[in-house]
C-alpha positions in Angstrom: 76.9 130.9 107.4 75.4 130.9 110.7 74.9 127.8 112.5 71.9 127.4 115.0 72.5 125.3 118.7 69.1 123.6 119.8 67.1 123.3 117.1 63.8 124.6 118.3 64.7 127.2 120.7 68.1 128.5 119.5 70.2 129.7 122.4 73.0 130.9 120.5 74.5 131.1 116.9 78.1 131.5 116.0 79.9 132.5 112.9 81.5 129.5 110.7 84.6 130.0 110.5 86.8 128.8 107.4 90.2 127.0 108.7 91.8 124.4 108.7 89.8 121.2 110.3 91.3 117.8 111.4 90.0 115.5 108.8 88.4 112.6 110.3 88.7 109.5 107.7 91.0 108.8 105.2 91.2 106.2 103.0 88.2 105.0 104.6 89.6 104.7 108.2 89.8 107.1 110.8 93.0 109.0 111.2 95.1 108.7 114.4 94.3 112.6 115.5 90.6 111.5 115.2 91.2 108.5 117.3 92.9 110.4 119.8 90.0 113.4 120.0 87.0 110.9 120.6 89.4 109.4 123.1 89.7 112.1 125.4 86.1 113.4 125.0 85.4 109.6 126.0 87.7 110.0 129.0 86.1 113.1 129.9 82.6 111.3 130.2 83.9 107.3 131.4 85.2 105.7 134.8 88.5 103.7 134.6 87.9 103.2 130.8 84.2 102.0 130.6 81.2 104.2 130.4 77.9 103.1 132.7 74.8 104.2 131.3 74.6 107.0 134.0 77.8 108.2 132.6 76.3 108.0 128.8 73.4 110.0 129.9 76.0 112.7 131.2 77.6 112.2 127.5 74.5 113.1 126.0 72.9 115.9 127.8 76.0 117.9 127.3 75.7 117.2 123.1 73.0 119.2 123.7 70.2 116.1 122.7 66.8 116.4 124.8 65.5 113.6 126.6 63.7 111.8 124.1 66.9 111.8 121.9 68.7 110.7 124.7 66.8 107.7 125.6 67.1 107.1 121.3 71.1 107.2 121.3 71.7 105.1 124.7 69.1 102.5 123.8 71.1 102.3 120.2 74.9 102.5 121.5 73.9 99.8 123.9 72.9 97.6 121.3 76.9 97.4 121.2 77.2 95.8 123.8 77.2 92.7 122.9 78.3 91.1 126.0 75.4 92.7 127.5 77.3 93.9 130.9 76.2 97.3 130.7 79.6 98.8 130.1 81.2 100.7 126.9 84.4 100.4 126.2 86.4 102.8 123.5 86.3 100.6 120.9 82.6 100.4 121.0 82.0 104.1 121.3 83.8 104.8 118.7 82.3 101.8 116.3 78.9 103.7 117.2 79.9 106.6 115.8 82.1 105.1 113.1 78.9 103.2 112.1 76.5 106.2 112.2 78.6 107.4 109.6 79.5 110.5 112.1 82.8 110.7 110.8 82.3 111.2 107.5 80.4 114.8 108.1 81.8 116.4 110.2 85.5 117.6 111.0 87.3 118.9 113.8 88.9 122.2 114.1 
């Protein structure tokens, strides 16, 4: 099966592979190696632990979204924050995600 990057414009498509993938829930809560993923691909992308809007921007252009999309998933993981001082912390990025029901389709290699 081939699978397509940037839906209207492909720029490239690479083979799926079949091997073994880091399962990302079980039991209905997310497994430690899942934690620990999103944790460093939120380090890559925060300051000191929180992430600025500037920095979520960052986050989402390289996911590949364009800038409609983009404007869509920042305006929605800020709802998060709920203390409304502009930062996201782990626990919220990951309850984003968790909530979006991300978790549940798809898997890391």
């Amino acid at each position: 099966m081939k699978i397509k990057y940037f839906k209207e414009n492909p720029l490239f498509e690479i083979e799926e592979i079949n091997y073994p993938r880091l399962l990302l829930i079980k039991d209905n809560k997310l497994t430690n190696k899942a934690i620990n993923t999103f944790k460093k691909i939120f380090d890559l992308f925060s300051k000191n632990g929180e992430m600025k809007r500037e920095q979520s921007i960052n986050y989402f252009q390289n996911c590949g979204y364009d800038e409609s999309e983009i404007n869509k998933r920042i305006d929605d993981l800020f709802l998060y924050d709920k203390d409304k001082d502009g930062l996201i912390l782990f626990e919220v990025f990951i309850k984003f995600y968790y909530d979006l029901g991300i978790f549940k389709k798809i898997r890391i290699k």
